[in-house]
N, C-alpha and C positions, 0 to 999 in steps of 0.2 A: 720762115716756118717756125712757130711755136713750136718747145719745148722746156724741157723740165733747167734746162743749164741758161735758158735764157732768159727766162720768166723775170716781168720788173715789178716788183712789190708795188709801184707808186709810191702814193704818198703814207705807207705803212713802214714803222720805223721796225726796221733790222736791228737785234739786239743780240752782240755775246751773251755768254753763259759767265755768270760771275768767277773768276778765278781766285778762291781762297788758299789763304798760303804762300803769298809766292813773293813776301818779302815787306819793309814796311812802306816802301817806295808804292806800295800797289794798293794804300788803302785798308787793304786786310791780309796785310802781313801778321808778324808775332802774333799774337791769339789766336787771331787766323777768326773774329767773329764771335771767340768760343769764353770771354769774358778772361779772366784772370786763371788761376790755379787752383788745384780741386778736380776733384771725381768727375766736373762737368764739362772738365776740358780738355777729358781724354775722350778719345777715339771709341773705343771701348764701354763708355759711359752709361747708362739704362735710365736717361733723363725723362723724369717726368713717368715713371714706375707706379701704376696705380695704386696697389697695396702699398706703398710706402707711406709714413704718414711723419718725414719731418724728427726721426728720432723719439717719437713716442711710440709707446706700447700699441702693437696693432691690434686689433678691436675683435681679430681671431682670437689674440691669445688674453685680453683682459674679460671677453666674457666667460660664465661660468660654461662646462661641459656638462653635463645631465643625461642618463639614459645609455639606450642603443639605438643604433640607429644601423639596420643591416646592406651592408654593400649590394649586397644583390637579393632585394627586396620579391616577393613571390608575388606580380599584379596581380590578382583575381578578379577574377569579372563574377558579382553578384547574379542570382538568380533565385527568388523566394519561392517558396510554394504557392499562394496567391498567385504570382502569373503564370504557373505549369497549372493552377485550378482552371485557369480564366481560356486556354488554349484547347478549345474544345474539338480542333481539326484531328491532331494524334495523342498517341498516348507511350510514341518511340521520341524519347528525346536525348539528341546528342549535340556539338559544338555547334553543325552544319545547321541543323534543326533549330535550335535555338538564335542562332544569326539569320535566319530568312525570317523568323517571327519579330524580328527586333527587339532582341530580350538579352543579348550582350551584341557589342561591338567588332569585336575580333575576333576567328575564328582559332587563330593560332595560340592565343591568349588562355594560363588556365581558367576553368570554372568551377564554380562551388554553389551547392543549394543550399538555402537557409530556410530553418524553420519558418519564418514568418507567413504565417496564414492559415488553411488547412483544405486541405483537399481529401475527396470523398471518391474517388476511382482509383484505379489500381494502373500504373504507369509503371517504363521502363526508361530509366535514366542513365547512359554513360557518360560520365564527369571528371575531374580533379578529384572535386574532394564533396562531401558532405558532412554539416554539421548533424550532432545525435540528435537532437530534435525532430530533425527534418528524417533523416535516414528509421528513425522511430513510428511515425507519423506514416511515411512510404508504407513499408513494411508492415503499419497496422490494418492498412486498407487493402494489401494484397501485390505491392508494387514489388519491381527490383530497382537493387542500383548495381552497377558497377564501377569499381574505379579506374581510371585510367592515370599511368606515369605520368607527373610531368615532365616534360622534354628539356 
């Protein structure tokens, strides 16, 4: 009866696991593989550390820093007036509304209208945010907005 304690390789060579360490009688005793002395022949070692570059200045800290740049940056998903003109189905526009027309991507995501374009009806927008242009323009044709927190 076959099983697992009797199974014969054939002609497939069985091979230990290399034992480093265990003396110099063994080949790879003393260094143990790990070359000579040095940070690279400890245990503990972080050989071959991406960022590291060899003892020169790393190229984090030799370029110049410029600006700001905000940790938690506010995505807004664009929306102009030219495509709330060109949306001739409704004149109630919110996140839901604007994602079933393909006119941002995310529902969860804030929204902002921008001036760009101009439109000639009087519509209802709830958003993030709008620019005074646009919120101008709304309002001179008879629309509203509201704004909505963002989350």
């Amino acid at each position: 009866m076959l099983s697992l304690n009797n199974i014969n390789p054939g002609k497939a060579k069985v091979k230990g696991r290399k034992r480093i360490g265990r003396g110099p009688g063994s080949g790879w005793g003393t260094t143990g593989g790990r070359g000579q002395k040095g940070a690279g022949s400890r245990k503990s070692a972080q050989a071959g550390k991406v960022t590291f570059e060899g003892g020169q200045m790393p190229i984090q800290r030799r370029l110049p820093k410029r600006g700001f740049k905000s940790r938690l940056p506010k995505d807004m998903q664009i929306v102009n007036l030219a495509k709330l003109e060109a949306a001739t189905g409704t004149t109630q526009f919110d996140a839901i509304v604007l994602f079933d027309l393909g006119f941002i991507r995310n529902v969860s995501k804030p929204v902002k209208v921008l001036g760009n374009g101009k439109i000639t009806r009087a519509v209802e927008i709830k958003v993030n945010a709008v620019s005074d242009s646009a919120k101008k323009a709304i309002e001179a044709v008879g629309g509203k907005i509201e704004i909505i927190a963002v989350k």
